[in-house]
C-alpha positions as CSV (number, residue, x, y, z in Angstrom):
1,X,-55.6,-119.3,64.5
2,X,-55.9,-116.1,66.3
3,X,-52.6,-114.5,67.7
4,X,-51.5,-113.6,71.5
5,X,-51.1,-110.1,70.1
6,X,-54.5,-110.4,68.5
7,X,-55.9,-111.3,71.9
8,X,-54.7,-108.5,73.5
9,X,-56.6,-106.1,71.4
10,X,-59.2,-107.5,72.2
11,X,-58.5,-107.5,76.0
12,X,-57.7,-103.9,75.6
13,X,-60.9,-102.9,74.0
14,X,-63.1,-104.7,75.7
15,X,-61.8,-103.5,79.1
16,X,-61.8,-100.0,78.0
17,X,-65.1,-100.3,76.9
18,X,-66.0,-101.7,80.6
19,X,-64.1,-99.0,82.3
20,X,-66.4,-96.5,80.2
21,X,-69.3,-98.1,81.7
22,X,-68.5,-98.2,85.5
23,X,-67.6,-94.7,85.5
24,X,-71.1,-93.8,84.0
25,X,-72.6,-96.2,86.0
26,X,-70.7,-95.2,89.5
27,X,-72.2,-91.5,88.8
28,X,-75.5,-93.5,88.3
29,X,-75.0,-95.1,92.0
30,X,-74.3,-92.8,93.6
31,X,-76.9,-90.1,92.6
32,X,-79.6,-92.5,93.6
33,X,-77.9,-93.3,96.9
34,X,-76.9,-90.8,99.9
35,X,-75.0,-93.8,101.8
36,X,-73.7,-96.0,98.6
37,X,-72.2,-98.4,101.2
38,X,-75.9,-99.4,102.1
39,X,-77.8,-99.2,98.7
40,X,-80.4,-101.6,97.5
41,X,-77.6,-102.0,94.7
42,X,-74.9,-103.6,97.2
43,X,-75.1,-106.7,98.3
44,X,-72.1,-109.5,100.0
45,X,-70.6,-112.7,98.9
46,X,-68.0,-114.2,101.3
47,X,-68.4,-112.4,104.1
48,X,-70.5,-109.1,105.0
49,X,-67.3,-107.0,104.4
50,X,-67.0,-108.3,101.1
51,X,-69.4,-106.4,98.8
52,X,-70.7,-106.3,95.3
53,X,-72.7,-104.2,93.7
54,X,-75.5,-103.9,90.7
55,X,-72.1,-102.3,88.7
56,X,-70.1,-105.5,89.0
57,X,-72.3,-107.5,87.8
58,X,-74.0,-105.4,85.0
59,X,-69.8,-105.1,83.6
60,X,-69.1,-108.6,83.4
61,X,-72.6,-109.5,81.6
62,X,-72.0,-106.7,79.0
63,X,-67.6,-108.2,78.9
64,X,-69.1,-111.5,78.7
65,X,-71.6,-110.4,75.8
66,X,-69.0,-108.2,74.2
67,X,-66.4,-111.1,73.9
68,X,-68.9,-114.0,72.8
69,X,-69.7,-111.7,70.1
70,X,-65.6,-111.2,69.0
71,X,-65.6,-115.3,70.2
72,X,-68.3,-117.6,70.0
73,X,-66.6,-120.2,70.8
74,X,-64.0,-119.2,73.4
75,X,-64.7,-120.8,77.3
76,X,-65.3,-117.8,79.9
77,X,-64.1,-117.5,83.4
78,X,-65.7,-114.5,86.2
79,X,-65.9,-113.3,89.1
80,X,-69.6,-112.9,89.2
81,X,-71.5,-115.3,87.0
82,X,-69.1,-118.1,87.5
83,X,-67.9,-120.7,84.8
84,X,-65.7,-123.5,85.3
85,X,-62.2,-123.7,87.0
86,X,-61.2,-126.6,84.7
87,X,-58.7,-125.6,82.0
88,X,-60.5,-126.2,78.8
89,X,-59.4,-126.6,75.5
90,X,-58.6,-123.8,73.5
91,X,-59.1,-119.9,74.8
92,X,-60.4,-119.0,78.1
93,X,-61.3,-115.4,79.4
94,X,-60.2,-114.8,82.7
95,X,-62.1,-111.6,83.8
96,X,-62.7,-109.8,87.1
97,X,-65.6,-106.3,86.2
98,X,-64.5,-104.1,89.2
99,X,-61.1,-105.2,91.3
100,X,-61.1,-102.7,94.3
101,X,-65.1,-103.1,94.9
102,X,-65.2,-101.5,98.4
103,X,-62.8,-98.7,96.6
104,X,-65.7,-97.9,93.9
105,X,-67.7,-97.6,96.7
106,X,-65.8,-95.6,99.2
107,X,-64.7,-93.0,95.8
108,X,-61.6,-94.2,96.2
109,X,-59.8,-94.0,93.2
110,X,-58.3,-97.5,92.6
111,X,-60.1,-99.9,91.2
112,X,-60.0,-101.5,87.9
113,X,-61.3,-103.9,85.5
114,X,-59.3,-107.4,84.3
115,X,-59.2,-109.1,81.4
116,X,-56.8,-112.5,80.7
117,X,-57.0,-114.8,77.8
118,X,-55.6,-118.2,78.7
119,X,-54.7,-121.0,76.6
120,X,-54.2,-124.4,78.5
121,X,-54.6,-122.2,81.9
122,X,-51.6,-120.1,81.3
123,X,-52.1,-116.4,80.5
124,X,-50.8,-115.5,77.1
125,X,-53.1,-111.9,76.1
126,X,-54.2,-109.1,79.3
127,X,-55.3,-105.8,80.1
128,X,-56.4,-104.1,83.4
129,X,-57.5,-100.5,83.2
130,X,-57.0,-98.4,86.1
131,X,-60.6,-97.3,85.4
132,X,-60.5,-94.0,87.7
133,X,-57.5,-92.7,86.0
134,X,-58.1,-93.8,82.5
135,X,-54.9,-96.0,82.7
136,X,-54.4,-99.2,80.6
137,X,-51.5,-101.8,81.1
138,X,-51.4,-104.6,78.6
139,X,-48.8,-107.4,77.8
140,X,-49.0,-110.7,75.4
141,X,-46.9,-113.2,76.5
142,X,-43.2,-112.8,74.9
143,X,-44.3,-109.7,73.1
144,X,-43.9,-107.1,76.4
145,X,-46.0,-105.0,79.0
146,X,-47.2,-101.3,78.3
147,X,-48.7,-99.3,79.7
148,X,-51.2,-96.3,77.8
149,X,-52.2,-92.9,79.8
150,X,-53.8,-92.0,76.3
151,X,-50.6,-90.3,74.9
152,X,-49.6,-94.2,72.9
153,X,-48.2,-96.9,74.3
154,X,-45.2,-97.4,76.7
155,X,-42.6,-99.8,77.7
156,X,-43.0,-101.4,81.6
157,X,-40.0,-102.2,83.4
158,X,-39.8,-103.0,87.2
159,X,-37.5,-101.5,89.2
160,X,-33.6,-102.0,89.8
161,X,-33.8,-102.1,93.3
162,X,-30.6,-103.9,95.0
163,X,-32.1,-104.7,98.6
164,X,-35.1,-106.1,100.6
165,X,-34.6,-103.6,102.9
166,X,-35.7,-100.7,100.2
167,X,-38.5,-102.7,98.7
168,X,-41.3,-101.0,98.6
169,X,-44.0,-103.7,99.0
170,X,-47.7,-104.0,98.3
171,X,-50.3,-106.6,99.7
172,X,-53.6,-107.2,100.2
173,X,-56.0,-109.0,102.7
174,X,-58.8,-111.3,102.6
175,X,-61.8,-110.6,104.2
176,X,-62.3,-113.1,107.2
177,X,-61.9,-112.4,110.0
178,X,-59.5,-115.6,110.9
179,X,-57.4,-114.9,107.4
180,X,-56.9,-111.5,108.7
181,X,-55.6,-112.2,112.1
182,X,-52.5,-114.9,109.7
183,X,-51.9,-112.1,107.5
184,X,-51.8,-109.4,110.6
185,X,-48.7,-111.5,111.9
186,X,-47.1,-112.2,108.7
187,X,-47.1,-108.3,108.1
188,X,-45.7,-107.9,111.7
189,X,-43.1,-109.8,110.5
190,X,-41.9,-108.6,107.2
191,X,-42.6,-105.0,108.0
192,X,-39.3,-104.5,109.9
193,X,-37.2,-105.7,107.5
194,X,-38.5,-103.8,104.3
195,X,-39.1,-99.9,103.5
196,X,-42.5,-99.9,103.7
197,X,-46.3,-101.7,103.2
198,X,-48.8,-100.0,100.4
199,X,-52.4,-102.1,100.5
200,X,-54.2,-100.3,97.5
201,X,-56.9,-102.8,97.5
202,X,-57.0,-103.8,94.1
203,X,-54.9,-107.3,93.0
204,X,-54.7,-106.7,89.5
205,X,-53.8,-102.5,90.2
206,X,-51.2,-104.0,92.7
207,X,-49.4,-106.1,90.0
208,X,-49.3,-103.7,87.2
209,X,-47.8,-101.0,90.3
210,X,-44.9,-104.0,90.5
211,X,-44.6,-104.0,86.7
212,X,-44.3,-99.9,85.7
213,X,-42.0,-99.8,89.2
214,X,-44.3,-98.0,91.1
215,X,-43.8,-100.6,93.9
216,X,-40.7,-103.7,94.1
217,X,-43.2,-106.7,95.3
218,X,-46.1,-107.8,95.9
219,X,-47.7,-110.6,97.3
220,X,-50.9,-112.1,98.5
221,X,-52.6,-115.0,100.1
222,X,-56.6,-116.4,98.3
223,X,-56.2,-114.4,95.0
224,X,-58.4,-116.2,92.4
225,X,-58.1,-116.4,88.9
226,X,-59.7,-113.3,87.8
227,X,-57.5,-111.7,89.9
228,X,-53.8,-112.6,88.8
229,X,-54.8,-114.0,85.4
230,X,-54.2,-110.1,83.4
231,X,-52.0,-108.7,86.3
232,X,-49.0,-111.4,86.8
233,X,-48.4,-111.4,82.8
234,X,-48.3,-107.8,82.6
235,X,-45.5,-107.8,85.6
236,X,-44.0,-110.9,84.0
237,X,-43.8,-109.3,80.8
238,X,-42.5,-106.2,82.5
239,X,-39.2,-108.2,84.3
240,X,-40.8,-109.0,87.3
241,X,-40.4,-112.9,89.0
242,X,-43.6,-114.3,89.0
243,X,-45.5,-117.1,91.3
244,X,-49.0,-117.7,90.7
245,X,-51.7,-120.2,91.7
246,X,-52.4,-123.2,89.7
247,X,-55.1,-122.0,86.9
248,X,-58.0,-124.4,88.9
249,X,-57.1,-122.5,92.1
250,X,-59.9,-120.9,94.3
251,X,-58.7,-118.8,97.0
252,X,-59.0,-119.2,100.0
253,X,-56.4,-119.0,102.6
254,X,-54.5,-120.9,99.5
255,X,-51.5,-120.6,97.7
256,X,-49.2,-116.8,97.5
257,X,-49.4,-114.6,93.9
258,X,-46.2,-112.7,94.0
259,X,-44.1,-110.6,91.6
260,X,-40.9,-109.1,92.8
261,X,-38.0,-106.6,91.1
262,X,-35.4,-109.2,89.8
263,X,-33.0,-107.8,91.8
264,X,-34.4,-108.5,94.9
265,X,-36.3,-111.5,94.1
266,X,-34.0,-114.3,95.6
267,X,-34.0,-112.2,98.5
268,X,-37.5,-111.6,99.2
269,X,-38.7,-115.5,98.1
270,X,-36.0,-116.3,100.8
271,X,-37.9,-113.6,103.2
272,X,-41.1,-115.0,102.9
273,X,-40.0,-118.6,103.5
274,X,-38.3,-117.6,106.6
275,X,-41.7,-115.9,108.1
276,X,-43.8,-118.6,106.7
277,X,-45.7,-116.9,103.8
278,X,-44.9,-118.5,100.7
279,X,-47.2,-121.2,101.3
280,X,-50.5,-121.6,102.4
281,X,-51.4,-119.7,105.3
282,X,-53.5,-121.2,108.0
């Protein structure tokens, strides 16, 4: 039976390959399109603020080709092209091509790919590479989270911070219009009684930011899957206090992803009970 740390390479690997081909394929974009934003090559899903483009989908067909080739037999979860939300048996890949689309649009340099493998719906092998930047965080379940800038690998930790009111915190938002307006007053809310807000835009770049302590929290509202699965276990693995979705979850105005400092993690679950974000949000 294959290993968690064997699964990992293979998160890793795939992933970077991935990231190698939205960088080429970005430059590809947006050399055959003045206004990339309103390019034959973007279309929506959800909503008309919620893009994706000929890039997102051409990664996960060439991750979903690269890992049936590694693992015939493994079930396969994305973004994209779909697959099933029940937990089978055996390995799943969780995967999410391009987290951050509008970023990759905009040339804003924060988005990444995801990669999860799962076993029974919990997260045991994942990667995300920060693809603009060339960054890969990894972690298998019990083994650690690193993170690799090309010089080898290195230890995550998240941050010692002591108090709620220094936490540095990151978020995200969904893209209707009524989801926004719930997350506009829990914001109003917490923002007083933290240091500040950072909304990169990308779950899984969020999550590994909590894990190498470049922020102390972060939570969100409607995350699916593919966009926790590689990210929580890399903070988990890292120190971080986890809460995730069930594994069937669709998101929604559903159930909050969050991973906080341990220091401050009593303190901030406690937070967001008191404003009413640690459940559902209507």
């Amino acid at each position: 039976m294959t290993s968690a740390a064997e699964l990992t390479a293979i998160a890793v690997d795939v992933a970077r390959d991935a990231a190698a081909l939205i960088r080429t394929r970005r430059g590809d974009l947006i050399e055959h399109a003045a206004a990339p934003m309103h390019s034959s090559a973007v279309s929506t899903k959800s909503t008309p603020t919620d893009p994706v483009t000929v890039v997102d989908t051409e990664a996960e067909a060439a991750i979903r080709a690269h890992l049936h080739r590694l693992r015939p037999d493994d079930a396969f979860l994305g973004e994209e092209d779909g697959g099933s939300l029940e937990v089978p048996s055996g390995v799943r890949w969780v995967v999410d091509p391009i987290d951050g689309t509008v970023n990759f649009l905009y040339g804003i340099p924060a988005y990444s790919v995801s990669i999860a493998a799962q076993i029974d719906g919990v997260s045991v092998a994942g990667a995300v590479v920060d693809v603009a930047r060339s960054i890969v965080y990894s972690a298998t379940r019990g083994g650690g989270a690193v993170r690799d800038d090309g010089t080898g690998p290195h230890p995550l930790r998240a941050n010692a911070v002591s108090s709620v009111s220094l936490a540095l915190v990151a978020t995200g938002f969904g893209y209707g219009a009524d989801r926004r307006r719930a997350q506009g007053r829990v914001i109003a809310e917490l923002l007083p009684r933290i240091r500040d807000i950072r909304r990169v835009g990308s779950a899984a770049l969020d999550l590994c930011m909590v894990a190498s302590g470049a922020v102390d929290a972060h939570f969100e509202h409607g995350l699916n899957p593919w966009d926790w699965a590689a990210g929580a276990l890399i903070a988990e693995e890292a120190g971080a206090v986890v809460r995730t979705p069930g594994p069937q979850s669709r998101g929604g105005e559903g159930p909050v992803t969050i991973a906080v400092a341990p220091g401050i993690a009593t303190e901030f679950l406690a937070l967001l009970d008191e404003i009413g974000a640690s459940g559902p949000i209507s």
